[in-house]
TIMIVO-14768 format. One record per residue (C-alpha): chain; residue in three letters; residue number from 1; x negated, y negated, z. Coordinates in pm, 1 decimal. Each point is the difference from the previous one (the first is absolute). Layout:
BEGIN
@dolum=A | lumdo=ala | dodren=NUM | x=X | y=Y | z=Z $
...
END
This chain:
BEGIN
@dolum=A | lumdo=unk | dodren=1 | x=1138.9 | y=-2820.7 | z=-894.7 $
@dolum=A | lumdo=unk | dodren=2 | x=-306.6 | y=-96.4 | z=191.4 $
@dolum=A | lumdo=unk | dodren=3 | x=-225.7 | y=269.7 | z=125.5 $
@dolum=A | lumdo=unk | dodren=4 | x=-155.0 | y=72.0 | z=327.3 $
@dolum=A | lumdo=unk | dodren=5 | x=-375.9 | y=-89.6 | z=-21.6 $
@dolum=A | lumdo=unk | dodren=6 | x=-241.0 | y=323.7 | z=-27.4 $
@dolum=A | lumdo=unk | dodren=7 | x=77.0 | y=337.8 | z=17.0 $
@dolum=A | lumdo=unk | dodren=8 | x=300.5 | y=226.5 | z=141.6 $
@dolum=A | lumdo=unk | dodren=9 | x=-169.5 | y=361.1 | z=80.2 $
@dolum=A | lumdo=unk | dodren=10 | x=271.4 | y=231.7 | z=113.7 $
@dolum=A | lumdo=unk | dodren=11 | x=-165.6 | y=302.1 | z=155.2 $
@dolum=A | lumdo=unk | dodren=12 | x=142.0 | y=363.7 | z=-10.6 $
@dolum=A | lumdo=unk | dodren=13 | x=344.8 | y=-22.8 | z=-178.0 $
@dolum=A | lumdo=unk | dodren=14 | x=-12.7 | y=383.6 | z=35.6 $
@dolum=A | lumdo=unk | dodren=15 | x=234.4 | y=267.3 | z=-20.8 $
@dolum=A | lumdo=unk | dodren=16 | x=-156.6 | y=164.0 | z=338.8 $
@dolum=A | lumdo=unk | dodren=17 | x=56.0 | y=-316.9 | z=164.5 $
@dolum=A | lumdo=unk | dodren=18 | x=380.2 | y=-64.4 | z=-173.2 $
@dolum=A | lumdo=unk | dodren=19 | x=133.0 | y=357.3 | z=76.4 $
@dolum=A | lumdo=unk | dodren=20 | x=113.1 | y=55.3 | z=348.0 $
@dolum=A | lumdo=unk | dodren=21 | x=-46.7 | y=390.0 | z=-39.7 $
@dolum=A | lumdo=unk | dodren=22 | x=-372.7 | y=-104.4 | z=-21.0 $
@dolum=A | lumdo=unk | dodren=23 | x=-252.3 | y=19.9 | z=318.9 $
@dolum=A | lumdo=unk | dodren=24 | x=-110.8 | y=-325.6 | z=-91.3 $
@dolum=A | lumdo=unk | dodren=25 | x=318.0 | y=-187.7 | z=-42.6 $
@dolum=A | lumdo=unk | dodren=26 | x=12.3 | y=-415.9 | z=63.2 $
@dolum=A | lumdo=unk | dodren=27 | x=416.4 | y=31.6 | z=146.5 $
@dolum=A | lumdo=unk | dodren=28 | x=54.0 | y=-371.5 | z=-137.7 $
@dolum=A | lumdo=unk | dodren=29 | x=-140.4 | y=80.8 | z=-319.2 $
@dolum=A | lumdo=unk | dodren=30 | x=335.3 | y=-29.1 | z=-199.0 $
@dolum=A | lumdo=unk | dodren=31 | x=27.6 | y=-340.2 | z=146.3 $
@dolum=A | lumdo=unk | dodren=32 | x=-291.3 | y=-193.5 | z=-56.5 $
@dolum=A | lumdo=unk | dodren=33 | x=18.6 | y=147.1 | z=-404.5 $
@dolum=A | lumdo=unk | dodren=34 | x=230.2 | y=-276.4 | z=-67.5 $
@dolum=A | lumdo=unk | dodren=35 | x=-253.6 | y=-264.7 | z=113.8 $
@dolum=A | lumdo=unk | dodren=36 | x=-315.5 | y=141.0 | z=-153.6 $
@dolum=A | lumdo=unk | dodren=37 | x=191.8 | y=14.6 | z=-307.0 $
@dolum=A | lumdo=unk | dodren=38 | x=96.1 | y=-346.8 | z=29.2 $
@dolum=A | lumdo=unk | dodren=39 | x=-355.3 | y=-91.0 | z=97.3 $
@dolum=A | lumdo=unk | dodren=40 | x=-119.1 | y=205.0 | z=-350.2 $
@dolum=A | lumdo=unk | dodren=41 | x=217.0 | y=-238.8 | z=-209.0 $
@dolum=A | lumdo=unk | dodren=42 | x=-147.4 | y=-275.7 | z=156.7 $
@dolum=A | lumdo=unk | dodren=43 | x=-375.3 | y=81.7 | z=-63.5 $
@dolum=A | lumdo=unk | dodren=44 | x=73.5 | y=124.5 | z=-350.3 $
@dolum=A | lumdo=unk | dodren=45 | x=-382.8 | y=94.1 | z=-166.7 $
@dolum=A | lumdo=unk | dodren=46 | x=-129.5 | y=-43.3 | z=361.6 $
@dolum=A | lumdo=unk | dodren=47 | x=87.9 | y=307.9 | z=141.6 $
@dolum=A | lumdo=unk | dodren=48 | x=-198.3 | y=314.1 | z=117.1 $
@dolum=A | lumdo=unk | dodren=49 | x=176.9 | y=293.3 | z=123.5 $
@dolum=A | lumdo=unk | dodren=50 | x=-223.1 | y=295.5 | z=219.0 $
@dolum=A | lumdo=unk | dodren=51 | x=82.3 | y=372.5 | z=40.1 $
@dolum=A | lumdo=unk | dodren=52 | x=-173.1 | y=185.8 | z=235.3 $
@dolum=A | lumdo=unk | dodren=53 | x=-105.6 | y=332.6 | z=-113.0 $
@dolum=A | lumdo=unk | dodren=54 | x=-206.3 | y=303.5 | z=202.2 $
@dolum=A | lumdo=unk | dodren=55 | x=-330.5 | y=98.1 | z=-113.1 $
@dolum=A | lumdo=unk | dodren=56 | x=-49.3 | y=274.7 | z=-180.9 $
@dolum=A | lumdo=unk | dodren=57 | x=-296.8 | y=160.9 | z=278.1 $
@dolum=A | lumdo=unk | dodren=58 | x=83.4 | y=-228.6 | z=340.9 $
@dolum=A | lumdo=unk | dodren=59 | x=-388.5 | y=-65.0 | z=150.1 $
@dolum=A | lumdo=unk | dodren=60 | x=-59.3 | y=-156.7 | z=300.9 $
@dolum=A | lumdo=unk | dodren=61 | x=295.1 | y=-65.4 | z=291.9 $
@dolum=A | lumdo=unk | dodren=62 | x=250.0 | y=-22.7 | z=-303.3 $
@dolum=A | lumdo=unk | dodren=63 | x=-83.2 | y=461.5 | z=39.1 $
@dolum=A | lumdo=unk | dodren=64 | x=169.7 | y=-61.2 | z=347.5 $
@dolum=A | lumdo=unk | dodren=65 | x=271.2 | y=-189.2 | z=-69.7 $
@dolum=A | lumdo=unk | dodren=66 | x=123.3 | y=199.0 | z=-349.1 $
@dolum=A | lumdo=unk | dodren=67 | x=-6.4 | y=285.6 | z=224.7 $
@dolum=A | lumdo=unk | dodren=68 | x=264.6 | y=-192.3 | z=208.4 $
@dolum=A | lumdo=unk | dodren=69 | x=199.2 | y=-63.5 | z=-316.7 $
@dolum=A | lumdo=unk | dodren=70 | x=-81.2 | y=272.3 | z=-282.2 $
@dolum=A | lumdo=unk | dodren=71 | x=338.3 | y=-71.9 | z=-180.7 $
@dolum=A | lumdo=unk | dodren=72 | x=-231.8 | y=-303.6 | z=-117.8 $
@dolum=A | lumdo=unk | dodren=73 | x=-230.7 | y=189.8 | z=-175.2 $
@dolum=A | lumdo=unk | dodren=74 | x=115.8 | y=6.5 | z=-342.8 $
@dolum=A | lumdo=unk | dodren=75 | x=-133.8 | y=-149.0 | z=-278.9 $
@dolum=A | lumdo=unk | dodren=76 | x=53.2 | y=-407.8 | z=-148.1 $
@dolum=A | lumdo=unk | dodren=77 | x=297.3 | y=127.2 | z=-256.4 $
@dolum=A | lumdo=unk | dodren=78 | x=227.3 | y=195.7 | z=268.9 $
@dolum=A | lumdo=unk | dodren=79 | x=316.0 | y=-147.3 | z=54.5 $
@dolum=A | lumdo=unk | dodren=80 | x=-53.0 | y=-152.3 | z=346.2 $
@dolum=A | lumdo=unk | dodren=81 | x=-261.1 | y=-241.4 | z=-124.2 $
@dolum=A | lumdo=unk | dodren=82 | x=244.6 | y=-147.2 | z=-314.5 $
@dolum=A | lumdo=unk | dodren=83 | x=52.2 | y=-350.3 | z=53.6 $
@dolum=A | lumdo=unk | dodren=84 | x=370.2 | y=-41.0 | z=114.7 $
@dolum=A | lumdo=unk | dodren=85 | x=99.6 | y=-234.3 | z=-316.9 $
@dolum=A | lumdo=unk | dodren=86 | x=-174.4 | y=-76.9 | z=-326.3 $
@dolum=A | lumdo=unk | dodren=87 | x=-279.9 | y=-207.7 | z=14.6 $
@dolum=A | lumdo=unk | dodren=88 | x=88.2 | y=-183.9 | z=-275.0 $
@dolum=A | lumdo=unk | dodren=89 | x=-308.4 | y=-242.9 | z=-130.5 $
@dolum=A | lumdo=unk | dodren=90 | x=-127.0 | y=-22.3 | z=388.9 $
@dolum=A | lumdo=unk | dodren=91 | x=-360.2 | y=154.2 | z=24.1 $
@dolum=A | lumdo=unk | dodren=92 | x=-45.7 | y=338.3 | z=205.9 $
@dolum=A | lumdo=unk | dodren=93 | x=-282.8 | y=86.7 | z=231.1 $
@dolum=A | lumdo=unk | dodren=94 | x=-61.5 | y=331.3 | z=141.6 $
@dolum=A | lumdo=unk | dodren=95 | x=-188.3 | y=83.4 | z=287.7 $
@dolum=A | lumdo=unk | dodren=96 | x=-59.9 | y=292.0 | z=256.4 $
@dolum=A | lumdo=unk | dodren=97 | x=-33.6 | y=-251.2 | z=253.4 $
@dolum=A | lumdo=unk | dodren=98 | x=291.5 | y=-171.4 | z=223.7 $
@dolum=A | lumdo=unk | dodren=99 | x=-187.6 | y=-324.1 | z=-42.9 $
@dolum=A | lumdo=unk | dodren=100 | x=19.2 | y=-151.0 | z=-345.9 $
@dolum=A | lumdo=unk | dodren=101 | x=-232.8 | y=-273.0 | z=33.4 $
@dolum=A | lumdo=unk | dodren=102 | x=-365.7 | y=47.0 | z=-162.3 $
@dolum=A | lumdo=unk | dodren=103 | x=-140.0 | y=-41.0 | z=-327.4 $
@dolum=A | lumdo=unk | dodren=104 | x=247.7 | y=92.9 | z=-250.6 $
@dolum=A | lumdo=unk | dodren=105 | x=343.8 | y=-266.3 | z=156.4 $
@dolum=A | lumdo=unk | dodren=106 | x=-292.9 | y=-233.1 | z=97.0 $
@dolum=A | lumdo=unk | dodren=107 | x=-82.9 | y=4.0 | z=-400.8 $
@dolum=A | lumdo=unk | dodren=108 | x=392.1 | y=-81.5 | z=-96.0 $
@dolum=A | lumdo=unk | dodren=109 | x=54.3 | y=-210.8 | z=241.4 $
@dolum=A | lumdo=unk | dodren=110 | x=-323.7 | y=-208.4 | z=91.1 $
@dolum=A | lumdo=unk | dodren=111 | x=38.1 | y=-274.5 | z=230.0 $
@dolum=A | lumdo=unk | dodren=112 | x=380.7 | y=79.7 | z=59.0 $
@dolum=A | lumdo=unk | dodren=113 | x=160.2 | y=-148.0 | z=201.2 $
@dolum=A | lumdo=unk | dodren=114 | x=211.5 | y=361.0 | z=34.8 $
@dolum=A | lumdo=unk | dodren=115 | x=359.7 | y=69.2 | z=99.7 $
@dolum=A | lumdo=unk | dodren=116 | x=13.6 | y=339.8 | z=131.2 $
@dolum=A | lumdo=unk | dodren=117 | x=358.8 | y=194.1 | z=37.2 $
@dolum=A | lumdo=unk | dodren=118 | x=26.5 | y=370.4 | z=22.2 $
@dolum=A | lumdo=unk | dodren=119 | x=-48.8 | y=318.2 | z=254.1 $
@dolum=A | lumdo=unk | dodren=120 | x=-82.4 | y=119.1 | z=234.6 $
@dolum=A | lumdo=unk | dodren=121 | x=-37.4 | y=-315.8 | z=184.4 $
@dolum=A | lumdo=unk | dodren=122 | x=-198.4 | y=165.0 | z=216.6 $
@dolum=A | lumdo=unk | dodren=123 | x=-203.5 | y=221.4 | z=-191.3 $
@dolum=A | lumdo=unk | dodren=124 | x=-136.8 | y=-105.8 | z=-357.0 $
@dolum=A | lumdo=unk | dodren=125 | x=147.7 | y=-385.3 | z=33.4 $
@dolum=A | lumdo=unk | dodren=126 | x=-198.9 | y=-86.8 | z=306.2 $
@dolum=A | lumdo=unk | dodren=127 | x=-279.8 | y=235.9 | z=-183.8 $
@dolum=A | lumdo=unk | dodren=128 | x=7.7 | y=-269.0 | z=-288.4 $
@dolum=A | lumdo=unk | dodren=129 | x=30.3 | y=-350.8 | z=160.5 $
@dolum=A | lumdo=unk | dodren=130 | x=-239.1 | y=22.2 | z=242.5 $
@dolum=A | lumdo=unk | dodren=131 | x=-281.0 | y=112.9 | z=-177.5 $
@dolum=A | lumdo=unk | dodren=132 | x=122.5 | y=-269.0 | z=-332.1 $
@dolum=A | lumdo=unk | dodren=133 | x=-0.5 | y=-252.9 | z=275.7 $
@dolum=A | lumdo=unk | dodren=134 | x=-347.3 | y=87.3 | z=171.5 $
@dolum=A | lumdo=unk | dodren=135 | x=-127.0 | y=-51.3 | z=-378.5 $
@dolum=A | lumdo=unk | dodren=136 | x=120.8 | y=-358.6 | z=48.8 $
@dolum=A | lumdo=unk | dodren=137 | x=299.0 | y=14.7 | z=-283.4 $
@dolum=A | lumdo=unk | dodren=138 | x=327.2 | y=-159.1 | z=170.4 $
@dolum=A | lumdo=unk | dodren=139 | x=248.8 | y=250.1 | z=64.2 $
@dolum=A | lumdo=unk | dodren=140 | x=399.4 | y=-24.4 | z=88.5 $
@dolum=A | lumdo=unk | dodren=141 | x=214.4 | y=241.2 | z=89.2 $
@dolum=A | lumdo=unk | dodren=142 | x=374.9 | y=86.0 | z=-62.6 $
@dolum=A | lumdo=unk | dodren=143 | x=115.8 | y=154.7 | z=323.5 $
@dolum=A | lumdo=unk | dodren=144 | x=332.0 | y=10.2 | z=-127.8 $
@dolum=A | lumdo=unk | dodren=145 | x=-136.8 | y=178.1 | z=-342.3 $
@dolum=A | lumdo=unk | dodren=146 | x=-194.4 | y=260.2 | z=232.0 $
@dolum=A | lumdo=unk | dodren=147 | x=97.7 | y=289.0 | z=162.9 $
@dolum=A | lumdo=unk | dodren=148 | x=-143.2 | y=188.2 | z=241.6 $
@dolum=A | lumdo=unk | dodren=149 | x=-4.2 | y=380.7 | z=119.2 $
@dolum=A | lumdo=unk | dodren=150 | x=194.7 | y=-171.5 | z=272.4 $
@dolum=A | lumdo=unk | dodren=151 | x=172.0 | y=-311.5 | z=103.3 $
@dolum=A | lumdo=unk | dodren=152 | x=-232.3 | y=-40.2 | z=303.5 $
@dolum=A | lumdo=unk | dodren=153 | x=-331.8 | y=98.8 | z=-152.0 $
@dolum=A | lumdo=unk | dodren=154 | x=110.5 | y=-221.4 | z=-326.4 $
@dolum=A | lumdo=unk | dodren=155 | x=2.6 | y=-261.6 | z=283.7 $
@dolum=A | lumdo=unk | dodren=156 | x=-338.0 | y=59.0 | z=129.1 $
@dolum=A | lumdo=unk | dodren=157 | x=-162.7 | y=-18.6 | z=-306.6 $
@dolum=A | lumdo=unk | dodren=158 | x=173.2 | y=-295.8 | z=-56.6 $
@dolum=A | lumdo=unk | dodren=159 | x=-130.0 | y=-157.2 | z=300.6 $
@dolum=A | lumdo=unk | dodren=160 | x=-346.7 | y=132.2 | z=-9.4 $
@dolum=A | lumdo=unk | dodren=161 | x=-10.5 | y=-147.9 | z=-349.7 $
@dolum=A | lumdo=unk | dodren=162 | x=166.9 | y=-357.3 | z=111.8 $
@dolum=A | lumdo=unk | dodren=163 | x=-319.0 | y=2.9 | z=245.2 $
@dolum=A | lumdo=unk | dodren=164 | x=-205.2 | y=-71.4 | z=-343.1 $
@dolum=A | lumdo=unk | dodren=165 | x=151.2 | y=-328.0 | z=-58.8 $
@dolum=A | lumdo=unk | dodren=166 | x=-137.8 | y=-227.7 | z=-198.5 $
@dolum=A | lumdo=unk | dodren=167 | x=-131.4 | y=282.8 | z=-191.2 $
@dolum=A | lumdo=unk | dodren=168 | x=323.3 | y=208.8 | z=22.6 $
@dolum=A | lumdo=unk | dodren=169 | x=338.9 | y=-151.3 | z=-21.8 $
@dolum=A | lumdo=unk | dodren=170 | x=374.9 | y=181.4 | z=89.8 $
@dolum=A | lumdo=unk | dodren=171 | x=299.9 | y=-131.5 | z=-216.8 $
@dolum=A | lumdo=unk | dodren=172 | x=299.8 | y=96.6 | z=-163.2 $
@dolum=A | lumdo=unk | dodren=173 | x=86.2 | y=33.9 | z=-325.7 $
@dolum=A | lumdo=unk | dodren=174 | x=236.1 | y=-320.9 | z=22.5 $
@dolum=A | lumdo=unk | dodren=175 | x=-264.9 | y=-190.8 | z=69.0 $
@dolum=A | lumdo=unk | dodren=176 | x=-238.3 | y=115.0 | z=-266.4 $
@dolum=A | lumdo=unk | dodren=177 | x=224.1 | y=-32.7 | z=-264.0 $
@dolum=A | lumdo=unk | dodren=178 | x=63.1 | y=-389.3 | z=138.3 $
@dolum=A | lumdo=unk | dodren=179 | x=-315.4 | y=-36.9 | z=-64.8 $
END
């Protein structure tokens, strides 16, 4: 099997985005699982999965906004942060950030280029590309291997990220597995 070129970084597979109990629920979560995973087999070693956790003292705006949502405030082992499957051999990253770009990824992955799937779209995907893409590493993304916190702002960011082309590109995950 021929692999895609560079790295696949899915961002979030969370439990608090998976469960639809949870405030921060993705509602197409359970279907864009089967593509990610498909995407994982694909990129075999060149995989990097993210997990959002909350800080353990919030400083800054991030005071504000855990105020908004103190059921976040728990540590990095609680439940809601587990990774919904096994990572299996794919490298973790941790951050209390919704963007996972910066100097940790930018050490795995290095010049990229970097498929992105995940959740929330909106949120810590859009958090990720544009900032990966702004550091001048070429970035795709899987809009059909995203989800968002809902169909139309999954949509936006979609858009707002197609409006990076060259440096940001929106596919499927047919076409990146064609190669």
């Amino acid at each position: 099997m021929t692999h895609p070129s560079g790295w696949l970084v899915v961002v979030d597979p969370q439990r608090v985005f998976a469960d639809p109990g949870s405030p921060w629920a993705a509602p197409r979560y359970e279907e864009v699982r089967p593509r990610i995973r498909r995407l994982v087999a694909a990129f075999g070693d060149r995989v990097v999965l993210t997990r959002f956790v909350a800080p353990r003292e919030p400083a800054g705006a991030w005071v504000d906004y855990y105020e908004r949502f103190p059921f976040a405030l728990q540590p990095p082992d609680a439940p809601l942060w587990d990774l919904v499957e096994d990572p299996g051999p794919a490298r973790v990253l941790t951050a209390t950030t919704f963007g996972k770009w910066g100097p940790e990824l930018a050490e795995v992955v290095g010049a990229g280029p970097l498929t992105v799937a995940g959740v929330a779209t909106d949120c810590c995907v859009v958090s990720t590309v544009l900032p990966a893409a702004d550091a001048g590493v070429p970035v795709r993304v899987v809009a059909d291997a995203c989800a968002g916190s809902t169909d139309d702002d999954h949509r936006k960011a979609l858009d707002l990220m197609g409006l990076y082309a060259p440096l940001v590109e929106v596919t499927t995950t047919d076409d990146v597995l064609a190669g």
